[in-house]
TORKOL-4160 file (C-alpha; in steps of 0.2 Angstrom, whole numbers, padded with zeros to 4 digits, m for minus):
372
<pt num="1" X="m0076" Y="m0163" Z="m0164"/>
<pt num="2" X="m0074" Y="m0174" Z="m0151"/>
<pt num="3" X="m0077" Y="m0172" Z="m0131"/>
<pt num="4" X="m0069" Y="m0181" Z="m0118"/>
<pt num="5" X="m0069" Y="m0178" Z="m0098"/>
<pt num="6" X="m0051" Y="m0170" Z="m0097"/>
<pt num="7" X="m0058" Y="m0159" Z="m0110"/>
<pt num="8" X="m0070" Y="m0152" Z="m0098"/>
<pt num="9" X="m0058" Y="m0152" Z="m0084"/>
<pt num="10" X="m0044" Y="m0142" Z="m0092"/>
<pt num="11" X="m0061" Y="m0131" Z="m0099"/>
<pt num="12" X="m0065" Y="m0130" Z="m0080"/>
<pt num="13" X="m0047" Y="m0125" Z="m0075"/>
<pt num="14" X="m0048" Y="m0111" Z="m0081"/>
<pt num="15" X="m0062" Y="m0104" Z="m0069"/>
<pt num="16" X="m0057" Y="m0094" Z="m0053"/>
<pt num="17" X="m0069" Y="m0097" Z="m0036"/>
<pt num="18" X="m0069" Y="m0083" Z="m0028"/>
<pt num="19" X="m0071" Y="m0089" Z="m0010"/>
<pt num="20" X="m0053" Y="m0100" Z="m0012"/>
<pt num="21" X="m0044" Y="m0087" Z="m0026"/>
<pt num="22" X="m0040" Y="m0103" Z="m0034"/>
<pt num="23" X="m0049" Y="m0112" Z="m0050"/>
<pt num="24" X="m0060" Y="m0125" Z="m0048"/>
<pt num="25" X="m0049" Y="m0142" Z="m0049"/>
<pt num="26" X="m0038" Y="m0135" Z="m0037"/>
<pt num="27" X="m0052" Y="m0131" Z="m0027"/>
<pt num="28" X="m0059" Y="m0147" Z="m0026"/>
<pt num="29" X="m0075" Y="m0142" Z="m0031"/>
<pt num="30" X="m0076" Y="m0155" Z="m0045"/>
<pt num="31" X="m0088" Y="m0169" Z="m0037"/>
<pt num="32" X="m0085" Y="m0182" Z="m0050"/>
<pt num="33" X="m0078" Y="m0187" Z="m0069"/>
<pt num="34" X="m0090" Y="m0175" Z="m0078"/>
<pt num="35" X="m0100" Y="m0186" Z="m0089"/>
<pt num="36" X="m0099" Y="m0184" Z="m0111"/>
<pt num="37" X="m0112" Y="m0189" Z="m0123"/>
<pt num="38" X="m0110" Y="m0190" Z="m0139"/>
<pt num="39" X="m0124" Y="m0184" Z="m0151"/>
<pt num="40" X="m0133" Y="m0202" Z="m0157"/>
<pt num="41" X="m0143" Y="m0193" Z="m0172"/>
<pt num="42" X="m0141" Y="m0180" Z="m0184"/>
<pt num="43" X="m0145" Y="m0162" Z="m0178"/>
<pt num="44" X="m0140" Y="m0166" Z="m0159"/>
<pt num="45" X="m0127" Y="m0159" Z="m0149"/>
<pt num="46" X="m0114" Y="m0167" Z="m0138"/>
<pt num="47" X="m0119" Y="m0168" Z="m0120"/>
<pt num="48" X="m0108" Y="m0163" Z="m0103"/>
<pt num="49" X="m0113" Y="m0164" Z="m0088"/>
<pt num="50" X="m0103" Y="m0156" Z="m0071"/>
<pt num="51" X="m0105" Y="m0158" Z="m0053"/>
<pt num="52" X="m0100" Y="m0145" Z="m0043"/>
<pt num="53" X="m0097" Y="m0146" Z="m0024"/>
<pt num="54" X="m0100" Y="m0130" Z="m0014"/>
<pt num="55" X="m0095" Y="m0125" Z="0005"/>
<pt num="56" X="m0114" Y="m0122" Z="0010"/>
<pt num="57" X="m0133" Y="m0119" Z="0000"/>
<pt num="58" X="m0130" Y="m0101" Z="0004"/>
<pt num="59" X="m0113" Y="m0099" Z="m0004"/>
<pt num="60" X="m0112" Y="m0081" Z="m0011"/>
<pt num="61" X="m0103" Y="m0086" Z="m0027"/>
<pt num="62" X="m0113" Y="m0101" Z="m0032"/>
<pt num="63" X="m0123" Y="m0092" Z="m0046"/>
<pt num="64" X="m0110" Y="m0084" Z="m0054"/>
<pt num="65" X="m0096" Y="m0099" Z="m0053"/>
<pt num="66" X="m0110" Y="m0110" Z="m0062"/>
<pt num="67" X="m0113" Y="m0097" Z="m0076"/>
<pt num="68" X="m0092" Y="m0094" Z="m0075"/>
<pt num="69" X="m0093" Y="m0115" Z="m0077"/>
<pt num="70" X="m0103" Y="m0115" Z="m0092"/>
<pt num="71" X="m0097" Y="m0101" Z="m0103"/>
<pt num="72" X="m0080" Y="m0109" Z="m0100"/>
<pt num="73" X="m0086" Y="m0127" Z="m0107"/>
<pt num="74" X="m0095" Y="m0117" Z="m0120"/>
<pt num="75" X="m0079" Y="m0109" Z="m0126"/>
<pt num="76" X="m0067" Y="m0121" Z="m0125"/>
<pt num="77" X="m0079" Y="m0136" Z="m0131"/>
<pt num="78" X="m0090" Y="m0129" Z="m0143"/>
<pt num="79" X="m0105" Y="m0115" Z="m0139"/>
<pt num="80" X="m0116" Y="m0128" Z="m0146"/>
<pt num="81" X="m0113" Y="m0139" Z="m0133"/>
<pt num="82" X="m0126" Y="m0144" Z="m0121"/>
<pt num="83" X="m0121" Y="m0140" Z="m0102"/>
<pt num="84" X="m0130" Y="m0146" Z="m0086"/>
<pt num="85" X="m0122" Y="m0140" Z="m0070"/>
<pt num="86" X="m0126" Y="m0148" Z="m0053"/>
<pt num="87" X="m0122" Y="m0141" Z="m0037"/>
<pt num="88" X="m0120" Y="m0153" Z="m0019"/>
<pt num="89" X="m0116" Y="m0146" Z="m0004"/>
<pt num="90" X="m0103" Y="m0149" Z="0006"/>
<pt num="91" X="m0115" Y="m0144" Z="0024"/>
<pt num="92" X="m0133" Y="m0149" Z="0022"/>
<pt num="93" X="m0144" Y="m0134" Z="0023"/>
<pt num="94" X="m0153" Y="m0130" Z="0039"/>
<pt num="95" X="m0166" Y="m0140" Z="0043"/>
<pt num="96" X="m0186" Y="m0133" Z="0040"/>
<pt num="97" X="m0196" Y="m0124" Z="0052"/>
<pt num="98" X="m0205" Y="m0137" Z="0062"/>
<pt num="99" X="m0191" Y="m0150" Z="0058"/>
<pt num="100" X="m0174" Y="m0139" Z="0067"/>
<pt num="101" X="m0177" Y="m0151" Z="0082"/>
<pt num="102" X="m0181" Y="m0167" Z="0079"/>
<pt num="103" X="m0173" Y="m0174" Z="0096"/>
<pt num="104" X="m0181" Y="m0163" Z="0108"/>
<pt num="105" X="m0199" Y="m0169" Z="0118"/>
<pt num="106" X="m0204" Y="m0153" Z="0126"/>
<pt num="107" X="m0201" Y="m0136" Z="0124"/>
<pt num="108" X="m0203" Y="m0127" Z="0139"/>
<pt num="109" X="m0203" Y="m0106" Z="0138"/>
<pt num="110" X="m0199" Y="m0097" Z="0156"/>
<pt num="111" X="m0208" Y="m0078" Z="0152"/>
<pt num="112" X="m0212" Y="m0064" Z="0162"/>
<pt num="113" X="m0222" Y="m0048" Z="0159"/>
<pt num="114" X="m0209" Y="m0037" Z="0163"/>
<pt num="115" X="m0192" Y="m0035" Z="0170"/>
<pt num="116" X="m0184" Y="m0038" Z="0189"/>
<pt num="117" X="m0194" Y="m0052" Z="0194"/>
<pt num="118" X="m0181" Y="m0067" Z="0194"/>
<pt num="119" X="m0186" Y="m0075" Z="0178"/>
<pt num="120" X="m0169" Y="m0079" Z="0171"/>
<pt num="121" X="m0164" Y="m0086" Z="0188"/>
<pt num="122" X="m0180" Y="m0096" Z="0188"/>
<pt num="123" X="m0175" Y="m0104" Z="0171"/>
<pt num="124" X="m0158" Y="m0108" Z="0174"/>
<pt num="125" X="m0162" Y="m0116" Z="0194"/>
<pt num="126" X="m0179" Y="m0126" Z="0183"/>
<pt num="127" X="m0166" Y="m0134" Z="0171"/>
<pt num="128" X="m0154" Y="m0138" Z="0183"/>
<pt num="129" X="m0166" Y="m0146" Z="0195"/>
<pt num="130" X="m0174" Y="m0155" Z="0180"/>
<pt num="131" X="m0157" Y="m0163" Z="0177"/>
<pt num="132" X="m0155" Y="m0168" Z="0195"/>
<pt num="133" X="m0171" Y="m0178" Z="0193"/>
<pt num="134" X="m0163" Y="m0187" Z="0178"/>
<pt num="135" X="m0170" Y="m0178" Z="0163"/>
<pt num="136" X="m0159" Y="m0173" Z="0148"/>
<pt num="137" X="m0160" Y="m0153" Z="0147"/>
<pt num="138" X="m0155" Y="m0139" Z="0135"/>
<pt num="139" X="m0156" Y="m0121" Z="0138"/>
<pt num="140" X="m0157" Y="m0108" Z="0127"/>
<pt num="141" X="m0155" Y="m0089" Z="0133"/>
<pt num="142" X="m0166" Y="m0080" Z="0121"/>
<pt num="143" X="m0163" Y="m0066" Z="0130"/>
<pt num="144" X="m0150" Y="m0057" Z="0114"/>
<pt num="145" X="m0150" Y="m0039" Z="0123"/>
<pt num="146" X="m0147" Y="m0044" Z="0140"/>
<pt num="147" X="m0142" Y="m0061" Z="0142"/>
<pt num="148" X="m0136" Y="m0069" Z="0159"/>
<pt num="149" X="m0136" Y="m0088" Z="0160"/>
<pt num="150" X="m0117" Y="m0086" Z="0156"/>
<pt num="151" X="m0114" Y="m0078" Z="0172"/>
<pt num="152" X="m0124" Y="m0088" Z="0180"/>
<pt num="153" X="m0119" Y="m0105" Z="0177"/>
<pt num="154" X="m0102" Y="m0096" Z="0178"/>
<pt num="155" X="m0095" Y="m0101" Z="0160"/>
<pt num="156" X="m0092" Y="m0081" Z="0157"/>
<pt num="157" X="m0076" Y="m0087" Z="0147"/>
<pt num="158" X="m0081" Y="m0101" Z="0137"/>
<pt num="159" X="m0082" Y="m0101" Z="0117"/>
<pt num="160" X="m0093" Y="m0111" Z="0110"/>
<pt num="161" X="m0085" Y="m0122" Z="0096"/>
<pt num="162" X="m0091" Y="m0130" Z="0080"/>
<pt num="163" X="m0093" Y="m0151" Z="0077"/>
<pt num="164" X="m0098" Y="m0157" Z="0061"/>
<pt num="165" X="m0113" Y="m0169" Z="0063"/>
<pt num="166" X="m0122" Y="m0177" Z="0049"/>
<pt num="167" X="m0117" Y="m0168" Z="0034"/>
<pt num="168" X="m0120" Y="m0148" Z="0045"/>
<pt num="169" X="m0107" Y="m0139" Z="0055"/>
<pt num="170" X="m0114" Y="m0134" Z="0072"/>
<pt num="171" X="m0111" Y="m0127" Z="0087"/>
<pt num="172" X="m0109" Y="m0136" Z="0101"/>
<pt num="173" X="m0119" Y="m0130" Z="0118"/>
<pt num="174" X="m0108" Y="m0128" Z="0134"/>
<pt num="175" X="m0111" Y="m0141" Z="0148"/>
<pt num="176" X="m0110" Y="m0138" Z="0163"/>
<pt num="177" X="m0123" Y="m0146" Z="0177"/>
<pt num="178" X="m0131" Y="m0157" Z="0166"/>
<pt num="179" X="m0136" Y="m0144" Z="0159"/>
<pt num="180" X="m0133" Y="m0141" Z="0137"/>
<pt num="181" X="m0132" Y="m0121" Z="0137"/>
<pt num="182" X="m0130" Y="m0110" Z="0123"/>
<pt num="183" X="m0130" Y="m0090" Z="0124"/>
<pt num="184" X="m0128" Y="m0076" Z="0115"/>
<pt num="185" X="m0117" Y="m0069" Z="0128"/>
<pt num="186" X="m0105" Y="m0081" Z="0122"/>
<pt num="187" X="m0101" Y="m0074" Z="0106"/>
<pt num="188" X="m0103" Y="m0053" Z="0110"/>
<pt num="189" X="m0092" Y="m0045" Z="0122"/>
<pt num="190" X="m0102" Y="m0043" Z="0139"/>
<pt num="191" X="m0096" Y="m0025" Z="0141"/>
<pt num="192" X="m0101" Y="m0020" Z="0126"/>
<pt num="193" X="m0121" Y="m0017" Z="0120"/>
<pt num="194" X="m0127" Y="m0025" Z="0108"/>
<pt num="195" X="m0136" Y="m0012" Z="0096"/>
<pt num="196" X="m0145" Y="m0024" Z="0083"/>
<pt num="197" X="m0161" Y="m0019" Z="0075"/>
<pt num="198" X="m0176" Y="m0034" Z="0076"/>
<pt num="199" X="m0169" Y="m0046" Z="0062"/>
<pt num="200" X="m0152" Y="m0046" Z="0067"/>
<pt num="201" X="m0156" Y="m0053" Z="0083"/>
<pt num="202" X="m0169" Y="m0065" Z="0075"/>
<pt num="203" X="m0160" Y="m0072" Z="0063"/>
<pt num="204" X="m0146" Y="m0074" Z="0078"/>
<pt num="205" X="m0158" Y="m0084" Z="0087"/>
<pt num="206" X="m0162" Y="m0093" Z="0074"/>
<pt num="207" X="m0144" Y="m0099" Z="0071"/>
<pt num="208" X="m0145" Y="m0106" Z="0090"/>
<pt num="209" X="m0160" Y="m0117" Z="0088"/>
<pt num="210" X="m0157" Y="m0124" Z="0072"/>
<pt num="211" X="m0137" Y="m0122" Z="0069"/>
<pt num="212" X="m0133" Y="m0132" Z="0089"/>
<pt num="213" X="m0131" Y="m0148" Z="0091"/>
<pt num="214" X="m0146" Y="m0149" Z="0106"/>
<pt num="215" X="m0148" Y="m0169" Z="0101"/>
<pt num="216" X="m0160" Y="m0179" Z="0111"/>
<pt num="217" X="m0168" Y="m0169" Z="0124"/>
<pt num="218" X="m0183" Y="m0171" Z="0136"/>
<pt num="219" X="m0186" Y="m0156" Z="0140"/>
<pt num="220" X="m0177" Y="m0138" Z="0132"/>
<pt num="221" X="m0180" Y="m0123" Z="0142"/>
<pt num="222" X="m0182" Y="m0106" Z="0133"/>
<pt num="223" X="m0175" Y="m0091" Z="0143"/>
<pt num="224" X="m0187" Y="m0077" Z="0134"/>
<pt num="225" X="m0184" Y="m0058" Z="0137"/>
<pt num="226" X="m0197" Y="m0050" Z="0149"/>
<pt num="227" X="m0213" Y="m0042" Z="0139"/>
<pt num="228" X="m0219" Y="m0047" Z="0123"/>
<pt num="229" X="m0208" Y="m0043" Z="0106"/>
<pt num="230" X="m0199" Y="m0048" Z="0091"/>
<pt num="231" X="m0190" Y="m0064" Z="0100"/>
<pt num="232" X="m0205" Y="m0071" Z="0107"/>
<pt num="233" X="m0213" Y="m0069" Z="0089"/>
<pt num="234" X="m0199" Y="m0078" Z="0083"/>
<pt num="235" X="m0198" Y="m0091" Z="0095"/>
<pt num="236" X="m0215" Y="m0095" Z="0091"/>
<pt num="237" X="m0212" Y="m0096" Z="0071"/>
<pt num="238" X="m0199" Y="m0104" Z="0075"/>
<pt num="239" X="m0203" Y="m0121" Z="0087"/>
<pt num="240" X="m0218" Y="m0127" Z="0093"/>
<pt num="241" X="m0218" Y="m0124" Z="0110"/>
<pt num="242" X="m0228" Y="m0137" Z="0122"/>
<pt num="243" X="m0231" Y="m0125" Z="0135"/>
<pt num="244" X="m0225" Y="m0108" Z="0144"/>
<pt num="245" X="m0224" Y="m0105" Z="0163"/>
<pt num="246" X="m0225" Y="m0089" Z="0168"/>
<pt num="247" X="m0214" Y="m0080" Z="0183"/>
<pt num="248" X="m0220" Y="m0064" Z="0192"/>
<pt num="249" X="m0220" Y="m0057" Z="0209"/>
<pt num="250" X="m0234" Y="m0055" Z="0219"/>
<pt num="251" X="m0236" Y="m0036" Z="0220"/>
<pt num="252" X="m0248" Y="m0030" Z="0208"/>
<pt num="253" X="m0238" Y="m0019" Z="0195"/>
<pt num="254" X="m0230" Y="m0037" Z="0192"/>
<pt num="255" X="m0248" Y="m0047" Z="0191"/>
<pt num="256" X="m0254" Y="m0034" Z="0180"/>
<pt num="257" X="m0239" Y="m0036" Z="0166"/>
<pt num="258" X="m0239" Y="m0056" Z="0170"/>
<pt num="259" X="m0259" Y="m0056" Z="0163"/>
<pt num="260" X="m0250" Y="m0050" Z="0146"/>
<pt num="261" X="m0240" Y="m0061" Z="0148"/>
<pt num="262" X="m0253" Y="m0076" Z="0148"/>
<pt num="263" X="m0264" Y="m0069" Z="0134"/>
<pt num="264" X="m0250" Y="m0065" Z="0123"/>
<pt num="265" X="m0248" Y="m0086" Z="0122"/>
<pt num="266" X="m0267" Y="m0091" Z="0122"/>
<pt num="267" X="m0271" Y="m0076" Z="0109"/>
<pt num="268" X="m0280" Y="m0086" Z="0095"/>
<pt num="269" X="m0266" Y="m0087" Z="0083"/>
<pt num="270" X="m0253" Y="m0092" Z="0096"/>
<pt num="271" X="m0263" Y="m0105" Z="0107"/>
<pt num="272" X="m0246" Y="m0112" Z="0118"/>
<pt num="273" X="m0255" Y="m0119" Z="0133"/>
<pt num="274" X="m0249" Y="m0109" Z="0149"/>
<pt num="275" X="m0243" Y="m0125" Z="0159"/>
<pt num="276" X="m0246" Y="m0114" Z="0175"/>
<pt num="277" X="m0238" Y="m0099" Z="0186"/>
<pt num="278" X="m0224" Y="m0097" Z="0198"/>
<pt num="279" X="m0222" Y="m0084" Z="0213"/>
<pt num="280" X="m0206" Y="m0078" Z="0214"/>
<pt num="281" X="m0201" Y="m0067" Z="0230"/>
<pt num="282" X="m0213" Y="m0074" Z="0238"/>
<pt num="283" X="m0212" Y="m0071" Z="0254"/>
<pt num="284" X="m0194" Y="m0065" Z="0264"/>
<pt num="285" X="m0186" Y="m0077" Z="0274"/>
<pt num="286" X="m0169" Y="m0070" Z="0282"/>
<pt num="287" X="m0156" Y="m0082" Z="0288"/>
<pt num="288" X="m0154" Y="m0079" Z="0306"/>
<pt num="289" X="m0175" Y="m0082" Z="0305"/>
<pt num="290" X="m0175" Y="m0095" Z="0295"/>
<pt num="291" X="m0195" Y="m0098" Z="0302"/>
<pt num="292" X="m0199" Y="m0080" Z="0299"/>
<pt num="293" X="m0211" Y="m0075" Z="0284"/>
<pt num="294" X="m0211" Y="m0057" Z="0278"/>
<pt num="295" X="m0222" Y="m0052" Z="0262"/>
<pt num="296" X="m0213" Y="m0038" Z="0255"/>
<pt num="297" X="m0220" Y="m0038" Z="0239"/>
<pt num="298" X="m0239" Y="m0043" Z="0243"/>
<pt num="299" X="m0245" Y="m0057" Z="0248"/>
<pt num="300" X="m0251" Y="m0073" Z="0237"/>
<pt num="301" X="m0254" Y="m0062" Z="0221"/>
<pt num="302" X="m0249" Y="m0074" Z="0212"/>
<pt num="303" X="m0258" Y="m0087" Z="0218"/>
<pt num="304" X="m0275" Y="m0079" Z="0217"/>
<pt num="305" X="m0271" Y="m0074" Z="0198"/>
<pt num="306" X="m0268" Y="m0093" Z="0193"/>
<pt num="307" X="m0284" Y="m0096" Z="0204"/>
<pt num="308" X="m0293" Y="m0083" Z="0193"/>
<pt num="309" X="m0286" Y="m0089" Z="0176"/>
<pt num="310" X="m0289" Y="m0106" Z="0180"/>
<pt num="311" X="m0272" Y="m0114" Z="0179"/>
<pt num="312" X="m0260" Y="m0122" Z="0191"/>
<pt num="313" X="m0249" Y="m0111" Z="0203"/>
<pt num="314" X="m0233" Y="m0122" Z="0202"/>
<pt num="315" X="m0221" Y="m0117" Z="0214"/>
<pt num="316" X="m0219" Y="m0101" Z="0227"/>
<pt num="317" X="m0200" Y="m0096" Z="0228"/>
<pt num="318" X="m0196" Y="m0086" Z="0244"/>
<pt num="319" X="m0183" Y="m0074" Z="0242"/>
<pt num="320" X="m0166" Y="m0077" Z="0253"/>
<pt num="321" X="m0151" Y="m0070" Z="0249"/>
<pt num="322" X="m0145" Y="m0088" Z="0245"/>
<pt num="323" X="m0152" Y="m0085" Z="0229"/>
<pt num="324" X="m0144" Y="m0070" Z="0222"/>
<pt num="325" X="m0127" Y="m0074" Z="0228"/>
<pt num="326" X="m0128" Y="m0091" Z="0219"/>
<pt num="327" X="m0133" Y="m0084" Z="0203"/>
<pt num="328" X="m0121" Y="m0072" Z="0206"/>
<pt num="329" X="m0107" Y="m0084" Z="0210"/>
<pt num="330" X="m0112" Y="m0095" Z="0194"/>
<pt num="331" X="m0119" Y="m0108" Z="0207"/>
<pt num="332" X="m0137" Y="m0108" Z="0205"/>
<pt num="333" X="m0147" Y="m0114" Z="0223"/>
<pt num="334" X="m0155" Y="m0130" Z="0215"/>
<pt num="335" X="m0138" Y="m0138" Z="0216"/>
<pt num="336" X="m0143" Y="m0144" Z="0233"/>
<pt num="337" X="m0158" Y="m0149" Z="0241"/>
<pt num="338" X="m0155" Y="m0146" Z="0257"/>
<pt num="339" X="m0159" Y="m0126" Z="0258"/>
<pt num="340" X="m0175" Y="m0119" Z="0257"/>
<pt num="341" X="m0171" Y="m0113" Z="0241"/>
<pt num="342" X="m0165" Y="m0130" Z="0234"/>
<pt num="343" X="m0181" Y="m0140" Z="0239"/>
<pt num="344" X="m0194" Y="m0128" Z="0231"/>
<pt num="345" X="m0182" Y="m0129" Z="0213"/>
<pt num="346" X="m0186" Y="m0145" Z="0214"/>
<pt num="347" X="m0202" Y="m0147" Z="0221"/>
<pt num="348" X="m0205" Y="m0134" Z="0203"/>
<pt num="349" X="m0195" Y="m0146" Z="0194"/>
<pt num="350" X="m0207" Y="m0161" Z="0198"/>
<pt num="351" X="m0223" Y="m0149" Z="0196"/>
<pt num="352" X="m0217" Y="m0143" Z="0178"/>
<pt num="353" X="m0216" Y="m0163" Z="0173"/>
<pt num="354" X="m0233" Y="m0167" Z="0179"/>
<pt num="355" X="m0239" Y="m0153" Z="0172"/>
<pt num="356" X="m0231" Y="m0155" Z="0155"/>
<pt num="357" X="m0234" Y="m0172" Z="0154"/>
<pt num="358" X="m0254" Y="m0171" Z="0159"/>
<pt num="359" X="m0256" Y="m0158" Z="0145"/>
<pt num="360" X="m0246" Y="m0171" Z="0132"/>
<pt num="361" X="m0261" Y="m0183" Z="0138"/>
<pt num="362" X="m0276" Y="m0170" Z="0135"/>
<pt num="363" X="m0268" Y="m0160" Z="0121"/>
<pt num="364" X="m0264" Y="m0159" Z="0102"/>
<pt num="365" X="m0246" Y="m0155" Z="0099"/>
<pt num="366" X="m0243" Y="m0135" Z="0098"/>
<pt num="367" X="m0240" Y="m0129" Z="0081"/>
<pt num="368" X="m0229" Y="m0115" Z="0074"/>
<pt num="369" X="m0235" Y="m0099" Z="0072"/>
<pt num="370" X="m0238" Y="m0093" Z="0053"/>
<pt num="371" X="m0229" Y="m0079" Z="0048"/>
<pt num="372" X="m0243" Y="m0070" Z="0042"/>
């Protein structure tokens, strides 16, 4: 008996891959000229070896297509043949935890302790006044049961696509105020609720860190849901986060969820530095009294909580109708710097970079969460 590549091929011709419905030469799958060795003393075996090329590491029908492979080499060329199958991969798998985003300085997460107190307009008018000052920015709306940076950087309509970039097919994040955006509201109708239990929408967040094209960034802003739960447990498995800033209003129902909030990242096992507070609502400021303060919701709350956990209060945002008709109008208010509005964006903007890089200086690097 004598082996010899077209041998194999016709041999692997006969195999059917079930994600094309066609057999394997007319798929494309065979990398190379499958090598033949003869046997060189008595008692061996002729040797074949095959490359196979697959779609993706995660391919459904690679087991079975391999064992397919063999037996057919097996039948056609002898069963005492020696086989060795190797597999490549069209797309590179996803990267490992700690490695997904090897571009990016500082990863910045935007929490609250609850709900209704402007965090998500605080993340998106952060990154866009980090921008402004020059900085490359992502954001990333973590937020997969409620998420609004769509709406309101006013992109409601766009689709993501995919790009192919070093060997992985990725999605590639809207732009749109210098701003690198990716959502889940871009891929799930916004009229529609999104019932997924806790490791659907992990492993969709997971997709948005690791399968995106972010590239280089300085700073990447995480939008986190409001409390503590499966997404921020994620996250922090997920990236190393540098530090967290944490938005609450100055009444106290709000203070009392935003110390949650600060303990849920310096718990022991999580240790992300809190880089420092922001008051949002402040203080009420109406138009036609542009000098006029009114404390609605209490008055310095939030300062005399950051006072009391000892870390910087880094910005106090008045509330002005400006704000929510901007965010409405997918026009955030740190566009400008000419408002009230504007000016304490970026005044937050200047205050997270000297804050972040200060804790760069005095700090070890964050490390991922375990997962058990």
């Amino acid at each position: 008996m004598t082996l010899y590549p077209k041998l194999i091929e016709e041999a692997l011709a006969t195999v059917t891959y079930a994600g094309t419905k066609k057999n394997l030469i007319e798929s494309g799958m065979l990398a190379d000229t499958p090598s033949v060795a003869a046997p060189q003393n008595d008692g061996e075996n002729w040797k074949v070896k095959v490359v196979l090329e697959f779609p993706r590491d995660t391919d459904p029908f690679l087991k079975s297509t391999v064992k397919a492979a063999e037996a057919a080499i097996k039948y056609h060329c002898g069963k005492d043949v020696e086989v060795t199958i190797e597999t490549e991969f069209k797309n590179k798998p996803r990267p490992e935890v700690g490695q997904m985003l090897p571009g990016v300085k500082n990863i910045i997460a935007v929490s609250s302790g609850k709900g209704g107190v402007g965090k998500s307009t605080v993340a998106a008018n952060l990154a866009i006044a980090l921008a402004r000052l020059g900085y490359r920015v992502g954001l990333l709306d973590t937020d997969i049961f409620g998420p609004s940076m769509p709406k309101m950087f006013g992109v409601e309509n766009e689709r993501p696509y995919a790009v192919h970039v070093d060997g992985r097919d990725l999605i590639e994040p809207i732009e749109k105020y210098g701003v690198k955006l990716l959502s889940i509201g871009f891929f799930v109708d916004p009229n529609t609720a999104t019932l997924w239990r806790g490791g659907m929408a992990s492993n969709a967040l997971k997709q948005l860190i690791a399968d995106a094209d972010w590239g280089d960034l300085d700073y990447f802003i995480l939008d986190t849901p409001p409390g503590t739960s499966d997404i921020h447990l994620t996250l922090l498995q997920t990236v190393a986060i540098t530090g967290a800033v944490i938005v609450s209003t100055p009444q106290e129902v709000a203070l009392a969820d935003a110390r949650k909030g600060v303990d849920m990242y310096r718990n022991e096992k999580v240790n992300v530095p809190i880089l420092g507070l922001i008051e949002n609502m402040a203080w009420f400021t109406p138009a036609e009294l542009p000098e006029n303060k009114y404390y609605i919701f209490g008055k310095e709350g939030c300062k005399k909580l950051a006072a009391e956990l000892n870390v910087p209060l880094l910005a106090q945002i008045p509330l002005v109708q400006g704000i929510c008709d901007s965010g409405d109008n997918g026009e955030p208010a740190a566009l400008t710097s000419d408002t009230m509005t504007g000016l304490a964006f970026v005044n937050l903007a200047q205050a997270v970079v000297t804050v972040t890089n200060r804790r760069n200086k005095e700090m070890a690097a964050t490390k991922i969460v375990g997962t058990h």
